[in-house]
N, C-alpha and C positions, 0 to 999 in steps of 0.2 A: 504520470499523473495517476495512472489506476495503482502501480506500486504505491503511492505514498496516500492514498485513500483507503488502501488495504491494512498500510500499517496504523493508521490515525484508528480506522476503525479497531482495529486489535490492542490498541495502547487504554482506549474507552473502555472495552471491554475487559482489559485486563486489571482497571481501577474499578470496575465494579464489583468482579471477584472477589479482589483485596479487599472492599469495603462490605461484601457477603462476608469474604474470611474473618474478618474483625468481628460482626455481627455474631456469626457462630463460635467464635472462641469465647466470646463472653459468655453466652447462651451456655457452652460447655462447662466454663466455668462455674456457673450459678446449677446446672444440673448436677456434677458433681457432687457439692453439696447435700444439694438436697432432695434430689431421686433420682438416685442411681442408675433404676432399672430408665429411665427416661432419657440420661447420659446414654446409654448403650440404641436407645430407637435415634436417638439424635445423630450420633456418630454412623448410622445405616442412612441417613439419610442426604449425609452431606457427598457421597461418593456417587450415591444415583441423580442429584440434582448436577454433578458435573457433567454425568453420563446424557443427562438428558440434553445438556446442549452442546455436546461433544458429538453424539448420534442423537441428533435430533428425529427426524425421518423416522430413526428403527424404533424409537421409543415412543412415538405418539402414534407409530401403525402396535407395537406390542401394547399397549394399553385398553387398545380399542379392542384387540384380541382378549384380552387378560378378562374384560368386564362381563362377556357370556358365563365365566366362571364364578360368580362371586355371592350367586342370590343362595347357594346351599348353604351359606357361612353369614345369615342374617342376622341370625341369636347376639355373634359377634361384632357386628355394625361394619362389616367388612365392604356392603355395597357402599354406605352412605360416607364411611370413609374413603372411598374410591374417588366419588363424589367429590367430597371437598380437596382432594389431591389434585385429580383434575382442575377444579377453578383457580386452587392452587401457583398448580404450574403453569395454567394459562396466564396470568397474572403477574406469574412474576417473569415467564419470557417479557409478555410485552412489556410490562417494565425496563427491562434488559435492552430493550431492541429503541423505545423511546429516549432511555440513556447515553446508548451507545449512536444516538440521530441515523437507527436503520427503520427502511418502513415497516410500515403495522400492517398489515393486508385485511382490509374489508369491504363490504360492501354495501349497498343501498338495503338489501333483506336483513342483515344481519344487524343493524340499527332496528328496526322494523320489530325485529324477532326480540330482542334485548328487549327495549323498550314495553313492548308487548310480555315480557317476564317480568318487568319491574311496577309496570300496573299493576299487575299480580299481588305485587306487594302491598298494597292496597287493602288484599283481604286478610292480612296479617297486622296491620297498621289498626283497621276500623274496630276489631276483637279488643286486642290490647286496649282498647279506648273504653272499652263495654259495650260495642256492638255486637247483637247478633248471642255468642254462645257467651261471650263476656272473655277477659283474659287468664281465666281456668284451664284453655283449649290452646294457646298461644304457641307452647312449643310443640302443637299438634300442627297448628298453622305454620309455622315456622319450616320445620321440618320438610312440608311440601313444598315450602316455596324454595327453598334448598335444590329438593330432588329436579324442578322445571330448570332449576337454573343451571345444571348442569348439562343443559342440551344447547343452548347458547353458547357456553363456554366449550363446548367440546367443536361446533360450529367454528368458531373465532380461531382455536387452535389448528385446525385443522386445516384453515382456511391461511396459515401460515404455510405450507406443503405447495402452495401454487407454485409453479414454474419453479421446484425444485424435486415436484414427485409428479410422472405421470398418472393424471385420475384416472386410468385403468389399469394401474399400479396398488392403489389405493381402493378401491372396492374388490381386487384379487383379493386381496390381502383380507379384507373383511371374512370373506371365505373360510378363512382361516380361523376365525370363531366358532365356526361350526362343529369343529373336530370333538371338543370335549361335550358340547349338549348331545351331539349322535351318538359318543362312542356309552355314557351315561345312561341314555337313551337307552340303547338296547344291553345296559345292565341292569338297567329297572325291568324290561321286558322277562329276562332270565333268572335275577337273583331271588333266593326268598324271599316271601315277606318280612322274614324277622333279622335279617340283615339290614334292607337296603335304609331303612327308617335311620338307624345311625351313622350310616356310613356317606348316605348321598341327601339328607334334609327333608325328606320328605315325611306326609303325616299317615301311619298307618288309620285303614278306617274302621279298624276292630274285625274285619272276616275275616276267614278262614282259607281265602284263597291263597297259592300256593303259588304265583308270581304276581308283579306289582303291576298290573295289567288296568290295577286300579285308582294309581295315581303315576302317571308319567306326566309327569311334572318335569325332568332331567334336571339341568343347572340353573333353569329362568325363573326357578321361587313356586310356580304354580302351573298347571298344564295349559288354561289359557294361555297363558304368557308364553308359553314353550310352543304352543299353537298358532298365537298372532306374530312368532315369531318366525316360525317356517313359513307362513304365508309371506313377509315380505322374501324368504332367499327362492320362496318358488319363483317368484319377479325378477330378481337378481338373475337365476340361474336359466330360465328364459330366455332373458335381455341375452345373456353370452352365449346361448346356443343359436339366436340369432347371426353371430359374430362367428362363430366356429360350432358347425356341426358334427361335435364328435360324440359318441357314443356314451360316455363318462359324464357327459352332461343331463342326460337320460336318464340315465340310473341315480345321479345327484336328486333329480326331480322325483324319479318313485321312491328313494326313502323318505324324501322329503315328506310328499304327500301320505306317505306310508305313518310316520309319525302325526301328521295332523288328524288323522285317524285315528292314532292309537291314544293322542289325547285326550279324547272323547270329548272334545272340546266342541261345542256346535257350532258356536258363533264364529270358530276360526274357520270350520266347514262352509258354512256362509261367506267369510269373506275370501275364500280361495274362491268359491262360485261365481260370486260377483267379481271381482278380479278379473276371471279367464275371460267373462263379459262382455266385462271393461274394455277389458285389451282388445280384442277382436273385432269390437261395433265398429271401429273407426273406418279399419280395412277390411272390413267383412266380404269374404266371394267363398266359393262352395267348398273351396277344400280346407281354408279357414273354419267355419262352420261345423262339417263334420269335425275335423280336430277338435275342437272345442267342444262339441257334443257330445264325445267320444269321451273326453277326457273328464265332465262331469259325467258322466254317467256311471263311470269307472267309481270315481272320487264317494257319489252318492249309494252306489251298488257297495262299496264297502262299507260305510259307516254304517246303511240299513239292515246289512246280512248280520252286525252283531247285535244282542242283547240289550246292550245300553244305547244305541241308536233307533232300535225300535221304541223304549221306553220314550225317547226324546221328540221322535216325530209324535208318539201317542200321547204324549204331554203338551206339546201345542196345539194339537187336534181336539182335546179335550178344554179350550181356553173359551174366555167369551170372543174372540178373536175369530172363533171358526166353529164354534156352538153356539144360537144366539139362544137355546133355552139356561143357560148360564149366565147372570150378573155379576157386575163387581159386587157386591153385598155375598153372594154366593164363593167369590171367590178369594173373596178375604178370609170366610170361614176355612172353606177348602183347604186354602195354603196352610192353614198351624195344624193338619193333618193329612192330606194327602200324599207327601211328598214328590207333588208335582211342582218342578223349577219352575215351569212357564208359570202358572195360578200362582207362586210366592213371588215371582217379578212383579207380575200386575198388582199384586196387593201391597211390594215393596215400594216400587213406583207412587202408590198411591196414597202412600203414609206420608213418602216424602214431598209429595204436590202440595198434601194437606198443612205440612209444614211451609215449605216454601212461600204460603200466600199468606204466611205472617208475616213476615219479612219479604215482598216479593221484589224489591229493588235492589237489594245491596246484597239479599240472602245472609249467610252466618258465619260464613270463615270458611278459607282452603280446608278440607279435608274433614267437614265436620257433617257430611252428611251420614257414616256411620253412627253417629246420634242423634239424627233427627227423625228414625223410623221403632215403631214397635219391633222391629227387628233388629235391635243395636246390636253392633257390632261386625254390620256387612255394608260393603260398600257397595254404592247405588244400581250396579250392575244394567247402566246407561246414563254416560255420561254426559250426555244432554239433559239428562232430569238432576244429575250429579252438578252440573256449572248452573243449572237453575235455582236449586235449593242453597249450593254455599257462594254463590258470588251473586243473586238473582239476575235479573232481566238486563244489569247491567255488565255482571259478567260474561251472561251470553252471549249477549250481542259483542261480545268482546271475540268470547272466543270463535263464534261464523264468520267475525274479521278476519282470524290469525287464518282459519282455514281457506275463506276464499280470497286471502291475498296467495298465499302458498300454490291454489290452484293457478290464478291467473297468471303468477309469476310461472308457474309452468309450461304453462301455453304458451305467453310469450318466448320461454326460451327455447322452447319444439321448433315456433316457426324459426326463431334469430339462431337455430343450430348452427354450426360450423362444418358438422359431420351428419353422416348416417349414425355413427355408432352413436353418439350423443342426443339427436334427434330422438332415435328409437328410447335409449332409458330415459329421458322426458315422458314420453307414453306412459313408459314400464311404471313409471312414479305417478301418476297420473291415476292409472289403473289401481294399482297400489292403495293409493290413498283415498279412491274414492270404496275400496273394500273395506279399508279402516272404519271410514265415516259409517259403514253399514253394521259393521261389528260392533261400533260403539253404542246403535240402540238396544244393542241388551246383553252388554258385558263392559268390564270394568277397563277396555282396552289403556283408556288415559292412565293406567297404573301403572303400565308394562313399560318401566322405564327403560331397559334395555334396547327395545322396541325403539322408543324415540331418540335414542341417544346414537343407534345405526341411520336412524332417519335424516339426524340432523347431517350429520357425517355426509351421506347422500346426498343433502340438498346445498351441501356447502362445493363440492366435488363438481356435479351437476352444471355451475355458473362458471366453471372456469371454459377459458379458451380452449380448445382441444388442440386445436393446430399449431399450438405453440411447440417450440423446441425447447426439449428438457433436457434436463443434466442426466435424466433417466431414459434410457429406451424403452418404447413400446413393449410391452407383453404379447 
């Protein structure tokens, strides 16, 4: 019975081939003709779409590796064609697998999550209408609704790998993204300035310094991002020091943190803080505590002993925040000449309120708060005044949805764990995400698409059974 369901399914699968192969011969056909060079990317792509379901498993864990590398090759659309490859081949598996009558593996979140990207679309749909920026702005809108939707579909793919990859197999392997932003990382730390601008994407900022000490940025596009980005693997790498305490996980965690330091990134400062926090309140006793103590104080004692960390505490100390002989009025001036970041936030924020409460239900469209401020050209730098101004009151309340279902779904699955180990990265995620939420009052975290695209991965990983028996052995 299993033999002749093995062959039925192979006999499906092999007429959908044929019927892919016919598709592409013609395709080849008509390229030929008529661009050549297009003939040549087509015929590269017909031997990796085999590869991909021949090794399925090795090519959707190298994928999710490959995408840490991709934000220095921007100029070229190399992320956002990553992007639609992904939804791509998500796509056209499940098609494959609907075809050939094998299951689609999803779940109750993953509906939730879709659904929740395709309201989205909404603020792409109202523009085009002449809502808001009007349909001037469309393929600005467009574009971001693109970039969300690729965290869903990476979700859904991924969420194929159930009981054929152990998900501690699968966030190893995440790991393995790391290699190129570290090893970049500390080529930016060493190389001239007048090198690494060409070689690694990054934007010189006209000084005179003699290493890039001033933009470690690595492969994530921007040093925020290379920032919010070690803060989730300081979690990761936690979680598995929890699991095996070996020495190598330690030192994973001081470059780690060594880097979100050298990003001079604050907000990612802030949310490693709150994190270690996070993680700790639950099971808080005294040797917990000092460790944690210990470990911010470490984290905060470096970022303050350099130059630009001193300017950054001395820029939010100088705000109406924590000077009350300072107002807004005062600090709108301030900002087009002090160049304190904290007084330009509060005056950015406040351009874009003043906007937002023209339209404050529907707001202007995905991605249009770069021109809704006297400061065109920067994004909202808090993403909660950012979902206010381009989607208003109604995108908000949207997105406190997306978030506190994600949390509850979390809790839930801590308590219904199967495992310790699974238990625990529910926490870790938890923690995680509640440092996100705090980064995102005053940086652009919802940008950092790499960032959410490891997240989704995690929360797809996260819901499976631990205890199952896989085709894979434990790690």
């Amino acid at each position: 019975m299993i033999a002749n369901q093995g062959s039925s399914h192979s006999q499906r699968l092999g007429l959908v081939i044929g019927l892919f192969g016919v598709v592409v011969g013609i395709g080849v056909g008509f390229l030929a003709g008529a661009k050549p060079l297009y003939l040549g990317l087509a015929l590269g792509v017909v031997p990796f779409i085999v590869y991909f379901f021949t090794s399925f498993e090795q090519t959707v864990l190298g994928l999710l590796i490959l995408r840490t590398s991709l934000d220095p090759f921007s100029a070229y659309q190399l992320p956002a064609a990553f992007g639609l490859c992904l939804d791509g081949l998500t796509l056209l598996y499940v098609t494959v697998q609907i075809l050939t009558r094998q299951p689609v593996r999803t779940n109750n979140f993953f509906w939730f999550f879709m659904g929740w990207v395709l309201l989205q679309g909404l603020w792409v749909v109202l523009p085009a209408l002449g809502w808001g920026l009007g349909p001037a702005y469309l393929l600005v809108n467009f574009r971001e609704w693109l970039r969300v939707l690729s965290w869903p579909m990476a979700y859904l793919l991924v969420m194929q790998l159930q009981d054929r990859v152990h998900p501690q197999k699968v966030i190893s392997a995440l790991f393995l993204g790391l290699i190129v932003p570290i090893t970049v990382g500390f080529m930016q730390l060493v190389l001239p300035l007048s090198l690494y601008p060409a070689i690694l994407g990054c934007q010189s900022d006209g000084s005179n310094t003699s290493n890039v000490s001033s933009c470690l940025n690595s492969t994530l596009g921007h040093p925020s991002a290379f920032g919010s980005f070690m803060v989730l693997f300081v979690g990761l790498t936690i979680w598995k020091m929890g699991q095996s305490r070996q020495w190598l996980w330690g030192i994973l965690i001081a470059i780690q943190v060594f880097f979100i330091v050298m990003s001079k990134s604050f907000s990612s400062l802030i949310m490693v803080s709150v994190f270690i926090m996070a993680l700790i309140a639950p099971k808080l006793n005294f040797a917990k505590l000092i460790g944690g103590v210990l470990f911010l104080a470490i984290v905060l004692s470096l970022f303050a002993s350099t130059d630009f960390g001193q300017q950054k505490i001395a820029g939010v100390l100088a705000t109406p925040l924590f000077n009350h002989d300072i107002d807004i009025t005062r600090t709108i001036l301030l900002s087009f000449s002090d160049g304190n970041s904290a007084n330009w936030r509060l005056a950015h924020w406040y351009f874009l309120l003043q906007s937002w409460q023209q339209s404050p239900i529907l707001g202007y469209g995905l991605a249009t708060s770069s021109y809704l401020s006297l400061f065109a050209g920067f994004y909202a730098h808090n993403d909660y005044v950012r979902f206010l101004a381009e989607e208003g009151l109604v995108g908000f309340i949207l997105f406190l949805t997306f978030i506190g279902v994600q949390i509850s779904r979390l809790v839930r699955l801590m308590r219904n764990a199967s495992t310790s180990t699974q238990k625990n990265l529910c926490s870790t995620m938890i923690a995680i995400l509640i440092g996100i939420l705090t980064g995102m009052a005053s940086d652009n975290i919802w940008s950092h698409t790499t960032l959410f695209l490891y997240w989704s991965v995690l929360s797809a990983v996260v819901s499976w059974n631990w205890d199952t028996t896989y085709l894979y052995s434990q790690e």
